[in-house]
N, C-alpha and C positions, 0 to 999 in steps of 0.2 A: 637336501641342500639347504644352507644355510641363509637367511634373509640377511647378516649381517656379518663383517668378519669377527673373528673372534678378539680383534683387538686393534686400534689404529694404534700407529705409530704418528709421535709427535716431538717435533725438536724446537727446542728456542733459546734465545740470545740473551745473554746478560750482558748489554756493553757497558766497559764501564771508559769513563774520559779522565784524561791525567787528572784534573781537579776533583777525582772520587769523585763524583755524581753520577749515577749510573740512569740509563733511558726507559722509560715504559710508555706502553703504547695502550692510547685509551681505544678500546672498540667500537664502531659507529655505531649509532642508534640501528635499529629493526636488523641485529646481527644477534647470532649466540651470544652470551656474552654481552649483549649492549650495551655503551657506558660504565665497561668496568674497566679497570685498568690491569696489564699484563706484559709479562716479559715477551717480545714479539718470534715469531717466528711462524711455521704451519705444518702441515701433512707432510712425513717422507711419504713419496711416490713410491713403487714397487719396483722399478727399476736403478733406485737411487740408494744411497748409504746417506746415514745420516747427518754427516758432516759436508757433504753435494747438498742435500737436501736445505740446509737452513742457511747456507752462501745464499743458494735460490730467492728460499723466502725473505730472505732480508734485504736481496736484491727489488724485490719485486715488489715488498711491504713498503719497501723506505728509500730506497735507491743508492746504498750502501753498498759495497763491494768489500766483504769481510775478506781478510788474509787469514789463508786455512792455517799458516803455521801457528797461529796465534788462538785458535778453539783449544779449549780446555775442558774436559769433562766436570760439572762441580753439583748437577745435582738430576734427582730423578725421582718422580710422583705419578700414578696412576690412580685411575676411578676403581670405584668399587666394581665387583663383577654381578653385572645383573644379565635376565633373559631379554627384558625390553631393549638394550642398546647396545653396542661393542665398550671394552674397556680402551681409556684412552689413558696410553703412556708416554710420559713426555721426560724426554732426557733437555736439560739445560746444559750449555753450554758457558764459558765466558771467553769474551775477545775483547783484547783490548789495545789493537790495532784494524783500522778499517779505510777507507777510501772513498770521500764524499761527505755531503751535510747529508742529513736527514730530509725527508718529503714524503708526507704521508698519502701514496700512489692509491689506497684503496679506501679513503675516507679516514674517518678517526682520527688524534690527533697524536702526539708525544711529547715528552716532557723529560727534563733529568732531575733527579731525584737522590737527596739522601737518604741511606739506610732504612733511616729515624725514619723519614716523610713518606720511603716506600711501604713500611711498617702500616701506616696511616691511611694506603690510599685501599678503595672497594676493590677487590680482585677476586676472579674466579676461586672456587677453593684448591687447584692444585697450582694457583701460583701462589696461593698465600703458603701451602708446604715447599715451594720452589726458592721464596722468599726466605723463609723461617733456617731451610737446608743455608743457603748460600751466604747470608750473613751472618750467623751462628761459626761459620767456616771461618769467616775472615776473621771474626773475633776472636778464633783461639791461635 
């Protein structure tokens, strides 16, 4: 049996606000990830699909209540496949309808952000391919 699955599944959010500025979420200190900044979202559960799933998390990250009609598939990155850890694939999403301010329920903070300025901030490396995917997109 296996110590690890063979691949987490991971969904997240590109919100963007009428005034194009779109949100990232910096990660708390002493977390994966700590002090870098990323499109928010987390783990689909096994029970959930993954558009349940990151309503959830972004309920729960930020206190947000995203409208499902308004998810849009627009981008998707995984890790390399190693023996030491499961591969993590993250489908991105964009909404750009939602319900609430922002409040960052699990520490770290957010910010909205142009393209340009997202382009600029430290991000793990599959939100920098999550980045590079989704405004490349809008550009053409």
């Amino acid at each position: 049996m296996e110590k690890f699955p063979t691949r987490i599944a991971v969904v997240a959010a590109a919100l963007r606000r009428c005034d194009g500025l779109w949100l990232m979420y910096k990660r708390p200190e002493g977390k994966q990830h700590g002090g870098l900044w990323e499109f928010p979202g987390g783990k689909v559960e096994q029970h959930e699909n993954p558009r349940s799933a990151l309503i959830r998390e972004i309920d729960e990250e930020l206190g947000l209540v995203i409208d499902e009609a308004t998810l849009a598939p627009s981008g998707f990155a995984e890790s390399a496949v190693t023996s030491a850890a499961p591969q993590i694939v993250i489908s991105l999403y964009t909404a750009s309808r939602w319900t609430g301010s922002p409040v960052c329920h699990e520490g770290g903070e957010y910010g909205w952000f142009t393209p340009r300025e997202i382009e600029m901030l430290e991000k793990p490396p599959l939100d920098v391919v999550l980045a590079h995917q989704l405004f490349a997109e809008l550009q053409n």
